[in-house]
C-alpha positions in Angstrom: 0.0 0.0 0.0 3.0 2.2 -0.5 2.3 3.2 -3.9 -1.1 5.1 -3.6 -1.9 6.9 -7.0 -2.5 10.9 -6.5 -5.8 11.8 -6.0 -7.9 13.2 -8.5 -8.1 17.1 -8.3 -12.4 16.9 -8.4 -12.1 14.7 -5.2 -14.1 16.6 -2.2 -12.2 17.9 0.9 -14.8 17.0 4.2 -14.2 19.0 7.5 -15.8 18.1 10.5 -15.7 17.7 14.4 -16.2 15.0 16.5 -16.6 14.6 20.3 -16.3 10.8 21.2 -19.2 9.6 23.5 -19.0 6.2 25.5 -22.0 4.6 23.8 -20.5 5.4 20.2 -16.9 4.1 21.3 -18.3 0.7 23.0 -20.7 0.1 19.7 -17.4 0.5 17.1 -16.1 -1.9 19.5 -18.7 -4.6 19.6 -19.3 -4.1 16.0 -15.6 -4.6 14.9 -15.5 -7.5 17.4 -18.6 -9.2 16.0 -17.0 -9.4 12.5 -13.4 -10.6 14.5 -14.4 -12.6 16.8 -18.4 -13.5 16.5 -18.7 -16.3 19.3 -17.5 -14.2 22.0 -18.9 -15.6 25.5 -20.5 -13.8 28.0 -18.0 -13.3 30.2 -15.3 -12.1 27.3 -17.9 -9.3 26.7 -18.1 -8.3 29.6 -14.4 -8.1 30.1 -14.4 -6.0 26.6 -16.9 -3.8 27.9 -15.0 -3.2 31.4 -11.4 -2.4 29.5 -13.5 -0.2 27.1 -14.7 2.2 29.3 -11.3 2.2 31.2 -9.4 2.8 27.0 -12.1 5.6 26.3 -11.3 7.5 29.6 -7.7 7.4 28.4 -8.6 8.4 24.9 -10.7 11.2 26.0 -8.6 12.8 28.5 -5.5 12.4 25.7 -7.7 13.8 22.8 -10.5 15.5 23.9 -12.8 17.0 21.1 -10.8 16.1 17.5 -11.5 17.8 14.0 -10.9 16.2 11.0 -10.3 17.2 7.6 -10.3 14.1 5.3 -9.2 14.8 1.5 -7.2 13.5 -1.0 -4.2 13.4 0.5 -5.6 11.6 3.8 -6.8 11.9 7.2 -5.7 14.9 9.3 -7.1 14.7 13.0 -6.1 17.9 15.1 -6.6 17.0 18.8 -5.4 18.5 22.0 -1.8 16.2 21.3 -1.2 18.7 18.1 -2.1 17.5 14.3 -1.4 14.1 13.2 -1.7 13.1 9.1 -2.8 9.6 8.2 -2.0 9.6 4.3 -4.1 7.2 2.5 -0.8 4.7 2.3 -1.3 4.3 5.8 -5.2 2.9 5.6 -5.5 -0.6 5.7 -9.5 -0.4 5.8 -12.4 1.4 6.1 -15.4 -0.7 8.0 -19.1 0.7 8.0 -20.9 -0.3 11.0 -23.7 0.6 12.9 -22.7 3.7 14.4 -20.3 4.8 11.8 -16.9 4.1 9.5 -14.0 2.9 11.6 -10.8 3.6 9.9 -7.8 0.9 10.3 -4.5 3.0 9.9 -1.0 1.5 10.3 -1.2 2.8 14.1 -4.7 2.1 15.2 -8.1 3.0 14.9 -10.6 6.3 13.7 -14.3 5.9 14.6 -15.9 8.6 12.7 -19.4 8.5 14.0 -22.7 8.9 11.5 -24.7 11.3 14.4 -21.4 14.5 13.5 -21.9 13.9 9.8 -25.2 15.8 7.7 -25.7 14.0 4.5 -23.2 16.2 2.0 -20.4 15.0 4.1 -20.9 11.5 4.8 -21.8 11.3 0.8 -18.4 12.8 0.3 -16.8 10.8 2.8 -17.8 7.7 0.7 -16.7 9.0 -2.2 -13.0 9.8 -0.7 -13.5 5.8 1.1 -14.5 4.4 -2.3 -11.8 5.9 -4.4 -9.8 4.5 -2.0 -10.6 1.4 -1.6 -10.6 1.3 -6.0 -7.1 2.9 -6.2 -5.9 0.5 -3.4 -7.3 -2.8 -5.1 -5.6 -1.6 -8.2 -2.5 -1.9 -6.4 -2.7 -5.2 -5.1 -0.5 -7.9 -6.8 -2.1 -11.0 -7.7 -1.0 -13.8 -5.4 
């Protein structure tokens, strides 16, 4: 995924804000674990659901509020940490679930929840995901 062509110039540029709530960050989590692991006992959810609230403490005190600006070029999330830029080499996947997408980068995860998008910018945000995902598969070598 090094090689990632450069984006169209009539791509669209989606700016948006996002403050994490608990409910969203435990549904990403049971939604990504129901496609990983989908016979997960009782007792391993609950354990999941315990260390999630414990993560998203973390998360929130580290991040607080983020805004995002995803374009061509990437991801940018500006936080209270500073700026960070996830080009789109570094995106392994983009998974729709429930509550939103949830972006796999080379260093973790992005929930982007539905309920801080209006329709123009999740439609744009698909678009940016689908080229994407198109410009990634033409990359792949045949195995």
């Amino acid at each position: 995924m090094t090689n990632v062509p450069v984006a169209p110039p009539d791509l669209p540029r989606v700016r948006f804000d996002v403050r994490y709530r608990l409910a969203d960050y435990r549904a990403f989590m049971f939604d990504h674990l129901a496609t990983r692991a989908p016979r997960m006992g009782r007792l391993a959810r609950s354990l999941a659901s315990w260390r999630s609230s414990v993560v998203f403490a973390v998360k929130s005190w580290r991040l607080g509020a983020c805004s995002f600006t995803v374009d061509g070029a990437g991801i940018m999330r500006t936080a209270l940490g500073g700026s960070t830029q996830f080009p789109w080499a570094d995106v392994a996947a983009v998974h729709r679930y429930r509550t939103g997408y949830l972006v796999d980068t080379l260093s973790g995860a992005i929930p982007l929840p539905y309920r801080e998008l209006d329709a123009a910018r999740r439609a744009a945000l698909d678009t940016l995901f689908e080229w994407h995902e198109a410009a990634d598969a033409s990359l792949s070598l045949p195995r």
